[in-house]
PyMOL Python script that loads the backbone (N, CA, C, O; Angstrom):
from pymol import cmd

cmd.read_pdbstr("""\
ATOM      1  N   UNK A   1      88.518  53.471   2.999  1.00  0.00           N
ATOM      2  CA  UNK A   1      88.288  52.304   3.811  1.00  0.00           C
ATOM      3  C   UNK A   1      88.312  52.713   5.279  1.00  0.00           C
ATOM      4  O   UNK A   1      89.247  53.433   5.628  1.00  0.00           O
ATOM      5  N   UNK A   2      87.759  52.490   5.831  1.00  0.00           N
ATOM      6  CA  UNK A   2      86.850  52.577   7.302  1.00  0.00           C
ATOM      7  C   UNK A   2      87.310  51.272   8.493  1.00  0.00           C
ATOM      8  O   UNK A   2      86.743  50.185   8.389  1.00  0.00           O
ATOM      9  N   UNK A   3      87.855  51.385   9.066  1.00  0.00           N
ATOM     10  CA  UNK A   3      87.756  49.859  10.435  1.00  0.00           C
ATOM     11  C   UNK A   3      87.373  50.215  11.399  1.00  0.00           C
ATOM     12  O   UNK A   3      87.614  51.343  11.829  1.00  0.00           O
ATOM     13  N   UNK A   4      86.568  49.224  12.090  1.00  0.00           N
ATOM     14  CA  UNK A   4      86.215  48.922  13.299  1.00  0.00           C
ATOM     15  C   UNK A   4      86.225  48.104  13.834  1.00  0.00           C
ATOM     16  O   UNK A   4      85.773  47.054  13.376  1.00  0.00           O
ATOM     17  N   UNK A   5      86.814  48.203  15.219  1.00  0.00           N
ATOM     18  CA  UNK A   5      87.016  47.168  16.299  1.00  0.00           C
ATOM     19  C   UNK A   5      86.001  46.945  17.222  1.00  0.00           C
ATOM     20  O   UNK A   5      85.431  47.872  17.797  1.00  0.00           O
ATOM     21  N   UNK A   6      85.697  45.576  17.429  1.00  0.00           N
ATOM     22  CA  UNK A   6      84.366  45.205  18.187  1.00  0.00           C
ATOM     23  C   UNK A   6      84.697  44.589  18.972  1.00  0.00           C
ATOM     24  O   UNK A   6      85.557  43.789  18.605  1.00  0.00           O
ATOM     25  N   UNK A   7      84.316  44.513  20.434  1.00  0.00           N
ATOM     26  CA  UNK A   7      84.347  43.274  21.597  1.00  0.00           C
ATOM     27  C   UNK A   7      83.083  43.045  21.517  1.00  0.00           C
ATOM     28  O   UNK A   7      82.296  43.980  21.666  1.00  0.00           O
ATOM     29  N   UNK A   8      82.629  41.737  21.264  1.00  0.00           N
ATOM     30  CA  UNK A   8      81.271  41.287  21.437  1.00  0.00           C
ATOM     31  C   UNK A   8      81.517  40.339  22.286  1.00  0.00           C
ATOM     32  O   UNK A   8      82.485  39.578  22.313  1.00  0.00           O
ATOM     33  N   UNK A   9      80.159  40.430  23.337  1.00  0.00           N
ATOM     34  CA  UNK A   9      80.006  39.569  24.058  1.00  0.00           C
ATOM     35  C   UNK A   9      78.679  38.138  23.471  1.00  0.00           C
ATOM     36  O   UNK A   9      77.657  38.168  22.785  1.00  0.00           O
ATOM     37  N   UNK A  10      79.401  37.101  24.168  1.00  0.00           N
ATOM     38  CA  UNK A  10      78.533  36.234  24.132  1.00  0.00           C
ATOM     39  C   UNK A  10      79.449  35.139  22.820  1.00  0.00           C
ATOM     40  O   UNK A  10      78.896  34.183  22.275  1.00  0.00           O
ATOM     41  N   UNK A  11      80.627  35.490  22.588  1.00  0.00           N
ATOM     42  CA  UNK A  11      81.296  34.855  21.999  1.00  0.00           C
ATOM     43  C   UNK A  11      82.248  34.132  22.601  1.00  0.00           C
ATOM     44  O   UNK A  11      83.291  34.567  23.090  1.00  0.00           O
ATOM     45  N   UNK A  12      81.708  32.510  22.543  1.00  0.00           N
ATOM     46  CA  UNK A  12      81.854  31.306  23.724  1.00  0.00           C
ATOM     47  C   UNK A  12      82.941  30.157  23.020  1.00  0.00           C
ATOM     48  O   UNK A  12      83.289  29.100  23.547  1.00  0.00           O
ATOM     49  N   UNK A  13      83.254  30.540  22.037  1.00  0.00           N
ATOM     50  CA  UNK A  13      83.897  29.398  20.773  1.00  0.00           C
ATOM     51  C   UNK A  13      84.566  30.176  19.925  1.00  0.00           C
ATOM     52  O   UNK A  13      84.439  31.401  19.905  1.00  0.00           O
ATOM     53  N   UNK A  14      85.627  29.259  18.864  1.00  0.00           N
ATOM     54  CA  UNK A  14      85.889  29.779  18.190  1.00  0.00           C
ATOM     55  C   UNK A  14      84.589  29.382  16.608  1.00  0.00           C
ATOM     56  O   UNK A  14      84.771  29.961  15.537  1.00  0.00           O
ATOM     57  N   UNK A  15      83.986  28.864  16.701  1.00  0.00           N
ATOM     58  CA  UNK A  15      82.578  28.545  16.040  1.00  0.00           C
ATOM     59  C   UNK A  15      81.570  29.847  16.057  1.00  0.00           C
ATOM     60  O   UNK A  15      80.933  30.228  15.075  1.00  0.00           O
ATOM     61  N   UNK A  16      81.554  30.271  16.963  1.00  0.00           N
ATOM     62  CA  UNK A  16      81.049  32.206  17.046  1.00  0.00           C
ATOM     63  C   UNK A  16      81.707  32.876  16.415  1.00  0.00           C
ATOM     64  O   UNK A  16      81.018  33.583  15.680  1.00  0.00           O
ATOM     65  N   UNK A  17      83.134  33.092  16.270  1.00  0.00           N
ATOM     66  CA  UNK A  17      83.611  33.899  15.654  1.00  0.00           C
ATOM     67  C   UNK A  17      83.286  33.477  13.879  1.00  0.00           C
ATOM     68  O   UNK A  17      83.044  34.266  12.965  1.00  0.00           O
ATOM     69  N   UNK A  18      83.349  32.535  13.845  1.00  0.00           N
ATOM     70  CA  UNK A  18      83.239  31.930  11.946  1.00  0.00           C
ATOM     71  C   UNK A  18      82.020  32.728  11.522  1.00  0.00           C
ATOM     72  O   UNK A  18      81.862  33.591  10.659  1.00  0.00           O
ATOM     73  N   UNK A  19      81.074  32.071  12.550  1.00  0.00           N
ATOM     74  CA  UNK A  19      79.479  32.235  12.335  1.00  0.00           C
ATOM     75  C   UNK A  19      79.237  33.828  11.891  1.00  0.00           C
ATOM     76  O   UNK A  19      78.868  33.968  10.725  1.00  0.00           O
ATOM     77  N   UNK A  20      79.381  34.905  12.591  1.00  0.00           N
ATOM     78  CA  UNK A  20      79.792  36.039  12.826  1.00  0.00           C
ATOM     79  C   UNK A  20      80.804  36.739  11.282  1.00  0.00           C
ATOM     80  O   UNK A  20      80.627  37.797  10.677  1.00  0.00           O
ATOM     81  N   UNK A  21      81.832  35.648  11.049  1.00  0.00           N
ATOM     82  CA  UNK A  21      82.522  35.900   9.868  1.00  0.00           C
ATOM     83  C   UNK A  21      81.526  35.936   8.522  1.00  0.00           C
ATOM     84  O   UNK A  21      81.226  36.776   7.673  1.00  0.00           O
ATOM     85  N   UNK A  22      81.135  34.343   8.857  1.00  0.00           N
ATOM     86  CA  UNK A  22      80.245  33.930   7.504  1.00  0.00           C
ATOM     87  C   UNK A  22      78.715  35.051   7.061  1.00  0.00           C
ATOM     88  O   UNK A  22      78.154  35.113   5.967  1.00  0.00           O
ATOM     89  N   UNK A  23      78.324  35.926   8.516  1.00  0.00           N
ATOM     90  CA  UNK A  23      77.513  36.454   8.090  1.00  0.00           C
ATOM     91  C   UNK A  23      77.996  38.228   7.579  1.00  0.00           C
ATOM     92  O   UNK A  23      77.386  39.088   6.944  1.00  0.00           O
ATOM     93  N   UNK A  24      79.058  38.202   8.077  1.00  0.00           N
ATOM     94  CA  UNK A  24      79.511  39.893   7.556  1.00  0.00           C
ATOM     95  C   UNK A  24      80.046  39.867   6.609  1.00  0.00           C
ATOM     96  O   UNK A  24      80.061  40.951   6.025  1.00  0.00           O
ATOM     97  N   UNK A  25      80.827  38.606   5.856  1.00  0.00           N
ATOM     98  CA  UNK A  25      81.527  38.417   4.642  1.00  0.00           C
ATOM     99  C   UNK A  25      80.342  38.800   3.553  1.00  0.00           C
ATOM    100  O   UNK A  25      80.396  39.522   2.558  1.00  0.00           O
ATOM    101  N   UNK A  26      79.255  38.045   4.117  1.00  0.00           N
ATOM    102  CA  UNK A  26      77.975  38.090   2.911  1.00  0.00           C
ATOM    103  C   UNK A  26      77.731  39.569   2.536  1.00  0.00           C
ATOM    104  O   UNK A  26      77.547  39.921   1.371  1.00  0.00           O
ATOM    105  N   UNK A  27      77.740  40.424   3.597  1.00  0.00           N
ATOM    106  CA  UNK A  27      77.304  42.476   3.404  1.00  0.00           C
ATOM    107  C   UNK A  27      78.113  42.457   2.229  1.00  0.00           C
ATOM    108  O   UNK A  27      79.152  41.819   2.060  1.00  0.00           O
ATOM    109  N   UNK A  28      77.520  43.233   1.422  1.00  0.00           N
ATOM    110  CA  UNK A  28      78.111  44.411   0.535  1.00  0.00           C
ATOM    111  C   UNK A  28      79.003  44.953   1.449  1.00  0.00           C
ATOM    112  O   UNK A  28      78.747  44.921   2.652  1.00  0.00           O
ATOM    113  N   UNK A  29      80.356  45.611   0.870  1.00  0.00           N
ATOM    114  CA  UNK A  29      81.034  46.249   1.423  1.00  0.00           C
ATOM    115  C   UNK A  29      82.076  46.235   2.565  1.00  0.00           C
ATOM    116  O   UNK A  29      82.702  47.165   3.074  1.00  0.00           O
ATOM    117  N   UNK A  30      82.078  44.583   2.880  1.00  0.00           N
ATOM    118  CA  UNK A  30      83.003  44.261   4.130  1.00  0.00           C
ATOM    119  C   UNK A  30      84.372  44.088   3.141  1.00  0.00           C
ATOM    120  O   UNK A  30      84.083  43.809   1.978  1.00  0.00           O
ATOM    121  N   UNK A  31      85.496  44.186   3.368  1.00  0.00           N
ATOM    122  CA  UNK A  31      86.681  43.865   2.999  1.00  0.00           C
ATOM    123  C   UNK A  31      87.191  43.062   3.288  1.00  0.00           C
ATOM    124  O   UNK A  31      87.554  42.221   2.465  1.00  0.00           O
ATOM    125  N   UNK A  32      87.529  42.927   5.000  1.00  0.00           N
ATOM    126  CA  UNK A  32      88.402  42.270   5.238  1.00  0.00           C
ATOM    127  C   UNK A  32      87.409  41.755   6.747  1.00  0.00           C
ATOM    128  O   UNK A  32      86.413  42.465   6.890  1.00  0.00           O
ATOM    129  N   UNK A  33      87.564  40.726   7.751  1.00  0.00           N
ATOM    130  CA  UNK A  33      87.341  40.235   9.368  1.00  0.00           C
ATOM    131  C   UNK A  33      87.889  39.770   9.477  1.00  0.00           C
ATOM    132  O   UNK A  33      88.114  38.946   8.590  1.00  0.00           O
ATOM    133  N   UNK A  34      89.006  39.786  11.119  1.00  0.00           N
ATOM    134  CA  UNK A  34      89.717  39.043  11.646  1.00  0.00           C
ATOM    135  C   UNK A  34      88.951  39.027  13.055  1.00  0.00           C
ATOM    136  O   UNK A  34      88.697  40.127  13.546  1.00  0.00           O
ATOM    137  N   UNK A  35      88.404  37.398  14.030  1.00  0.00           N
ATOM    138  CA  UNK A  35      88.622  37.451  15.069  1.00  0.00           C
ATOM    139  C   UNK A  35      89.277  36.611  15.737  1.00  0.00           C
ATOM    140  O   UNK A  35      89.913  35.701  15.206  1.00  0.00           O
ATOM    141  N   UNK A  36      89.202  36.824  17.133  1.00  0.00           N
ATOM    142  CA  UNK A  36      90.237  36.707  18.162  1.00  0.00           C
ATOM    143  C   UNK A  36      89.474  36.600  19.498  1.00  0.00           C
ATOM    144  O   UNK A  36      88.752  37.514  19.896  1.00  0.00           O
ATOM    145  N   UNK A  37      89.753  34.885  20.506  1.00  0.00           N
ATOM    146  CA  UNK A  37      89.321  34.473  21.541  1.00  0.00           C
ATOM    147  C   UNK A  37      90.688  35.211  22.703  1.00  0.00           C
ATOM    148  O   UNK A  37      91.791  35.692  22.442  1.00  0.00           O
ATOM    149  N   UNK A  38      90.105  35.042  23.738  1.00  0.00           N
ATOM    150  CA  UNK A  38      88.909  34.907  24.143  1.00  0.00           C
ATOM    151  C   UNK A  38      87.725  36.261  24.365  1.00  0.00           C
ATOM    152  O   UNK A  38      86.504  36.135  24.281  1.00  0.00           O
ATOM    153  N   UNK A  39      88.466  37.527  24.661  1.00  0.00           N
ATOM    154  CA  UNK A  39      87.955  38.137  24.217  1.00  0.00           C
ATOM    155  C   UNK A  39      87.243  38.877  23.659  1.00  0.00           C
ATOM    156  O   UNK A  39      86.817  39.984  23.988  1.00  0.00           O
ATOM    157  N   UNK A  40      87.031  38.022  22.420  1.00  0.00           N
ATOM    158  CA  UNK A  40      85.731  38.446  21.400  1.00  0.00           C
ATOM    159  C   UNK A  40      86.097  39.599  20.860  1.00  0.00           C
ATOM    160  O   UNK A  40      85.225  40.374  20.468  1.00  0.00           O
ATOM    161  N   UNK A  41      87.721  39.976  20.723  1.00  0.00           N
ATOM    162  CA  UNK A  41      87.336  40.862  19.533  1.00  0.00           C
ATOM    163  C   UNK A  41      87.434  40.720  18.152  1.00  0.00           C
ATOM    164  O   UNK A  41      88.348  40.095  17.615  1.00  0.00           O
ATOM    165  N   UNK A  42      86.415  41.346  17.478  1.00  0.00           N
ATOM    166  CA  UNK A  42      86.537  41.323  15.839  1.00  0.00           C
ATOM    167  C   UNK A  42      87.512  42.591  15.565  1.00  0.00           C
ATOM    168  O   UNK A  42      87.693  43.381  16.492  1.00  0.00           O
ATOM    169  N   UNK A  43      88.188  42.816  14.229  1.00  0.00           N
ATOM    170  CA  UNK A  43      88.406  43.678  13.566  1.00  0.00           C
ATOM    171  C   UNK A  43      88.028  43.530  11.764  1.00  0.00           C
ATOM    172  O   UNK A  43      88.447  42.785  10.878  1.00  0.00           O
ATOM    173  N   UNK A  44      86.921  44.776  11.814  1.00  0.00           N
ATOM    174  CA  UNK A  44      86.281  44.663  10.538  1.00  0.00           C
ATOM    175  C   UNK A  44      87.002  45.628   9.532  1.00  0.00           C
ATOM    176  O   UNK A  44      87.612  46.440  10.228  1.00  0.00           O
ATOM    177  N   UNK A  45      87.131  45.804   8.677  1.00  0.00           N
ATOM    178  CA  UNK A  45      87.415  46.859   7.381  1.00  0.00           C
ATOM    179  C   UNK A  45      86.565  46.997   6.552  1.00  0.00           C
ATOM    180  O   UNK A  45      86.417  46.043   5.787  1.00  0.00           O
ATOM    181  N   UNK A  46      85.946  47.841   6.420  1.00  0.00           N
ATOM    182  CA  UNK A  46      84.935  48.196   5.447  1.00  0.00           C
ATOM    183  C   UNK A  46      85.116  49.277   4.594  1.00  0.00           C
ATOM    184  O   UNK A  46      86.105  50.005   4.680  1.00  0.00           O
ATOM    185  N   UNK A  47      84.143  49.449   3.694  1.00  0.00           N
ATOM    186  CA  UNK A  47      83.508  50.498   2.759  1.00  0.00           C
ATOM    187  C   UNK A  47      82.613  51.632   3.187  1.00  0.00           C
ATOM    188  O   UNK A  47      81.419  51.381   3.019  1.00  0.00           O
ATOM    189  N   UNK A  48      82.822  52.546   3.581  1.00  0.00           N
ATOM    190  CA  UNK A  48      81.609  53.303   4.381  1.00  0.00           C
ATOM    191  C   UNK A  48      80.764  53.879   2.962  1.00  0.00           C
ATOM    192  O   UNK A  48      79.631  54.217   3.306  1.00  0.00           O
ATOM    193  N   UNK A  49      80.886  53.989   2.160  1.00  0.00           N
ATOM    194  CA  UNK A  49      79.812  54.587   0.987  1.00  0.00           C
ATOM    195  C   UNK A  49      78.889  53.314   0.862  1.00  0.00           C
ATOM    196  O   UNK A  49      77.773  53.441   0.359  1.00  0.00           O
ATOM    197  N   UNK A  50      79.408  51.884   1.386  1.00  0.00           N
ATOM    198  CA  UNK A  50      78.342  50.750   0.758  1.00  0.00           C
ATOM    199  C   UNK A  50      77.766  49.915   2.579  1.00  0.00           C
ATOM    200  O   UNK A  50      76.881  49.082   2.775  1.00  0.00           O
ATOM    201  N   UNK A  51      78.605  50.516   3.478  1.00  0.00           N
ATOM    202  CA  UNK A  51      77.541  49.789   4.443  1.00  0.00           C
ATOM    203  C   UNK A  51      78.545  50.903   5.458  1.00  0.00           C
ATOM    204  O   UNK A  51      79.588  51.470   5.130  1.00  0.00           O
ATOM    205  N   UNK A  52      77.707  50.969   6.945  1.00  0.00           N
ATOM    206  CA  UNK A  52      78.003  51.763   8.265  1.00  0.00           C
ATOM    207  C   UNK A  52      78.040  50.554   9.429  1.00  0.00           C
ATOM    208  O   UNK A  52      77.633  49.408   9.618  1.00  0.00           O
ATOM    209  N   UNK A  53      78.795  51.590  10.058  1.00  0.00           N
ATOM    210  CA  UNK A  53      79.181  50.681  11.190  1.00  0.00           C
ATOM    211  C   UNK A  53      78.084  49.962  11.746  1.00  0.00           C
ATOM    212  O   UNK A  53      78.090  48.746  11.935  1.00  0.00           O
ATOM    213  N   UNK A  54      76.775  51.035  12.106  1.00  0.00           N
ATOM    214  CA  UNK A  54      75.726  50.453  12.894  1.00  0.00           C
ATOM    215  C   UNK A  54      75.060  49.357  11.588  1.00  0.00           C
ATOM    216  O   UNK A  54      74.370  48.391  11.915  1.00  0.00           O
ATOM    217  N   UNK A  55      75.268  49.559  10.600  1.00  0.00           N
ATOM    218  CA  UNK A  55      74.829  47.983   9.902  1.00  0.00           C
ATOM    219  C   UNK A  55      75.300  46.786  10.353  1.00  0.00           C
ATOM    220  O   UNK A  55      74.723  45.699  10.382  1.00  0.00           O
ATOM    221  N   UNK A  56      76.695  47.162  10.795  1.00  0.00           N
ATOM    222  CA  UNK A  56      77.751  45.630  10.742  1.00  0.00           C
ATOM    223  C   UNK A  56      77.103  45.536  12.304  1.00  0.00           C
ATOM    224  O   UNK A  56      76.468  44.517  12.577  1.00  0.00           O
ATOM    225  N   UNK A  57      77.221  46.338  13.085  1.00  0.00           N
ATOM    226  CA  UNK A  57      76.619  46.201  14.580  1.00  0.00           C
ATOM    227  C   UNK A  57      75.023  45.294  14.443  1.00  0.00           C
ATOM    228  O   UNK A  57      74.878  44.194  14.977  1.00  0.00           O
ATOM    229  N   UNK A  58      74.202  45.806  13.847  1.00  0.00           N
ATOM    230  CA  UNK A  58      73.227  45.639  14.002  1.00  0.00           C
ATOM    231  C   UNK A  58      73.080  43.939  13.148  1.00  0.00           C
ATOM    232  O   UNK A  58      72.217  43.199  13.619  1.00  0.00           O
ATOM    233  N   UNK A  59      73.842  43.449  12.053  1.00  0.00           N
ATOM    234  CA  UNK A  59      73.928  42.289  11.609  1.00  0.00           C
ATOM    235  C   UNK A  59      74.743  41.323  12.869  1.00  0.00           C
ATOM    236  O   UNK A  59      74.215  40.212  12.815  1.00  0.00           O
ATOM    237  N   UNK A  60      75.758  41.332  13.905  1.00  0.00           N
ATOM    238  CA  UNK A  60      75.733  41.213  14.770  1.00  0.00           C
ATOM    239  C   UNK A  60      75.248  40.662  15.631  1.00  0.00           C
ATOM    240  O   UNK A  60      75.407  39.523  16.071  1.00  0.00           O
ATOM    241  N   UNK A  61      74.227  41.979  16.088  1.00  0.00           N
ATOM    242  CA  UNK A  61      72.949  41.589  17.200  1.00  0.00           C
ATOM    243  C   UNK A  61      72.319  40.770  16.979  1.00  0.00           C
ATOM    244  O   UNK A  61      72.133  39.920  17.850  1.00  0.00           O
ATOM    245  N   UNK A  62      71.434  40.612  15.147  1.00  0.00           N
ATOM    246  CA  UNK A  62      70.895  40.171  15.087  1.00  0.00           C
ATOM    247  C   UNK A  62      70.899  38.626  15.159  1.00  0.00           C
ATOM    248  O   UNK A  62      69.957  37.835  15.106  1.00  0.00           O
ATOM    249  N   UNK A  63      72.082  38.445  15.281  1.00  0.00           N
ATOM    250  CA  UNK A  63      72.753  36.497  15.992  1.00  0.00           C
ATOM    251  C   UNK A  63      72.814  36.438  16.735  1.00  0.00           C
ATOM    252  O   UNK A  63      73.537  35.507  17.089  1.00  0.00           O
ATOM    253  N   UNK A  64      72.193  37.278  17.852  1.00  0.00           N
ATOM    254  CA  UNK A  64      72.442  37.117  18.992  1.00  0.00           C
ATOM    255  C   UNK A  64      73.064  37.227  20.105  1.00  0.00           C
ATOM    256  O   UNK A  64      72.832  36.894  21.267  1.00  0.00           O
ATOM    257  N   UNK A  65      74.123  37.894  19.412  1.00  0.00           N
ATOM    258  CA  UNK A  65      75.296  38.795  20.181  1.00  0.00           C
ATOM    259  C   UNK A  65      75.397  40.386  20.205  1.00  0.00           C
ATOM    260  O   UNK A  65      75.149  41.239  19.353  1.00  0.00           O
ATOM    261  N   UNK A  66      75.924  40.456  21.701  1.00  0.00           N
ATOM    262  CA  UNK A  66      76.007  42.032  22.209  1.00  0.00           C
ATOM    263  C   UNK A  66      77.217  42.986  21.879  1.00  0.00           C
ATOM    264  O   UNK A  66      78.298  42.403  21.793  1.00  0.00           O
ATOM    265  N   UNK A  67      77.226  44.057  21.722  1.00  0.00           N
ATOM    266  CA  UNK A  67      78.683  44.503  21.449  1.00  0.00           C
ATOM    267  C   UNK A  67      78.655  45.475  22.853  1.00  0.00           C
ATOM    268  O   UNK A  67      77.842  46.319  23.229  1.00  0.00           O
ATOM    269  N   UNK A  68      80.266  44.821  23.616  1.00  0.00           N
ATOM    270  CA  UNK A  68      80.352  45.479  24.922  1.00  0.00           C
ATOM    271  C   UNK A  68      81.261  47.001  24.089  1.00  0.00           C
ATOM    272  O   UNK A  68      80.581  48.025  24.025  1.00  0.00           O
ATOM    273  N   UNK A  69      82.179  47.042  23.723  1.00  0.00           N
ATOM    274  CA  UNK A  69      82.682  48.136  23.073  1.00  0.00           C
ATOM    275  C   UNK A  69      83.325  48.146  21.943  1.00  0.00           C
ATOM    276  O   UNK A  69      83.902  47.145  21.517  1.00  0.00           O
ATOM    277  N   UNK A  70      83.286  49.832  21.030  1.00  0.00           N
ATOM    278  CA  UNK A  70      83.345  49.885  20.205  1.00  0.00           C
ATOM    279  C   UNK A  70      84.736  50.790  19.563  1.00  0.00           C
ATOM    280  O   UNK A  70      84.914  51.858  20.148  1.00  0.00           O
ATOM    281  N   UNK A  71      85.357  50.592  18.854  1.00  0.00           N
ATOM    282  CA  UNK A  71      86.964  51.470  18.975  1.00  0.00           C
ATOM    283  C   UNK A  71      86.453  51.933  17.051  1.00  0.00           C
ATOM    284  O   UNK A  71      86.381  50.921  16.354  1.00  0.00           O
ATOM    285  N   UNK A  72      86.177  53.124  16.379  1.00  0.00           N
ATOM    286  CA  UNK A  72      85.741  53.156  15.198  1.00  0.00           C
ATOM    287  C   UNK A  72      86.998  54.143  14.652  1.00  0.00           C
ATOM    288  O   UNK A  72      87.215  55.243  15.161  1.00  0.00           O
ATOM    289  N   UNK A  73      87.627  53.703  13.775  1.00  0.00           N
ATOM    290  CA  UNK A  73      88.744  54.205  12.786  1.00  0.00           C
ATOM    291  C   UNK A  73      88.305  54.759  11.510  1.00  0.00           C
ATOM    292  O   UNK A  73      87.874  54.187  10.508  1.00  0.00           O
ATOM    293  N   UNK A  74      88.497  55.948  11.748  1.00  0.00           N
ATOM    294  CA  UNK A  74      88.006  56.832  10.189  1.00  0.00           C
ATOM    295  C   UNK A  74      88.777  57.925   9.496  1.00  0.00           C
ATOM    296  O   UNK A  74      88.523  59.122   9.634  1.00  0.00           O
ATOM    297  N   UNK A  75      89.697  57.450   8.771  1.00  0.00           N
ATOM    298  CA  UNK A  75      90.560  58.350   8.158  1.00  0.00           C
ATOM    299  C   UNK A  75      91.691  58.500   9.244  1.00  0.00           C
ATOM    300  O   UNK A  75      91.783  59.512   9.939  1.00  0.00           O
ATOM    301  N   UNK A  76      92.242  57.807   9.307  1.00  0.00           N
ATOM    302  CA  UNK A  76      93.130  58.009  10.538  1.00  0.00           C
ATOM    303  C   UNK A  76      92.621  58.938  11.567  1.00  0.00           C
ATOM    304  O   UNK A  76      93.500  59.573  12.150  1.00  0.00           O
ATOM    305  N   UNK A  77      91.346  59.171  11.936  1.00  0.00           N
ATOM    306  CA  UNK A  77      90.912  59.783  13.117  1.00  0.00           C
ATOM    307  C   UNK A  77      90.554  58.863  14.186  1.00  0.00           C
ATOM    308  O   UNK A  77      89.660  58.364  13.504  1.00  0.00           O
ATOM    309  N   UNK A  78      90.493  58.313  15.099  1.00  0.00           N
ATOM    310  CA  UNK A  78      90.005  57.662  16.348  1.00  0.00           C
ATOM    311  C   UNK A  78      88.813  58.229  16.980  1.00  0.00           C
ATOM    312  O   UNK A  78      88.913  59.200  17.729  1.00  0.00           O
ATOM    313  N   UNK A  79      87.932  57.795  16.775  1.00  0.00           N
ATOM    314  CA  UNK A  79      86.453  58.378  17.670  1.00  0.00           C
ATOM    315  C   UNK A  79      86.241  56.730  19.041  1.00  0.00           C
ATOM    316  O   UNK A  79      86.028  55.543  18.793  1.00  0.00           O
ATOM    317  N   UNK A  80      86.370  57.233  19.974  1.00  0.00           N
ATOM    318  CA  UNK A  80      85.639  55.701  21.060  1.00  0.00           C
ATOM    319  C   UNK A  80      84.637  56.683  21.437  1.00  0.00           C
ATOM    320  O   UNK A  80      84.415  57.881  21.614  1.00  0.00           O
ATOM    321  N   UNK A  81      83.984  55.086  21.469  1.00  0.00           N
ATOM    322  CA  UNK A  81      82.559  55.154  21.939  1.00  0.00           C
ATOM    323  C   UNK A  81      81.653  54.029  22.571  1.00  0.00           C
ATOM    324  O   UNK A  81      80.494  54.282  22.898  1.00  0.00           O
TER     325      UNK A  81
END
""", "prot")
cmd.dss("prot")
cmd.show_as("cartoon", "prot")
cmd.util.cbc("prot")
cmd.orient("prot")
């Protein structure tokens, strides 16, 4: 299991964060989402054999929201980026 922490911008409500929930819950391979105003950060847990980070990023964008930064947890290693 894999996490990543997201600040997305453009998250104005706590109605963004659901929206955002309701569509990463749907991926194959999400485990777990928690977010958090104001902020905007998510914390995702995933499956990396059934989806990648830049999937969950890119499902994301595709609502319309930006990701200002990215904190990616892999095996207890820390990569920022």
């Amino acid at each position: 299991m894999y996490q990543v922490t997201l600040y997305v911008l453009g998250i104005c409500c706590i109605n963004s964060i659901h929206s955002i929930e309701q569509e990463l819950k749907a991926l194959c391979g999400i485990i777990s989402f928690k977010g958090s105003m104001p902020k905007g950060k998510i914390v995702i847990k995933y499956k990396p054999s059934l989806i990648s980070s830049k999937e969950i990023i890119n499902s994301i964008e595709e609502r319309g929201f930006a990701i200002a930064k990215k904190i990616q947890h892999e095996q207890n290693n820390e990569i920022y980026n």
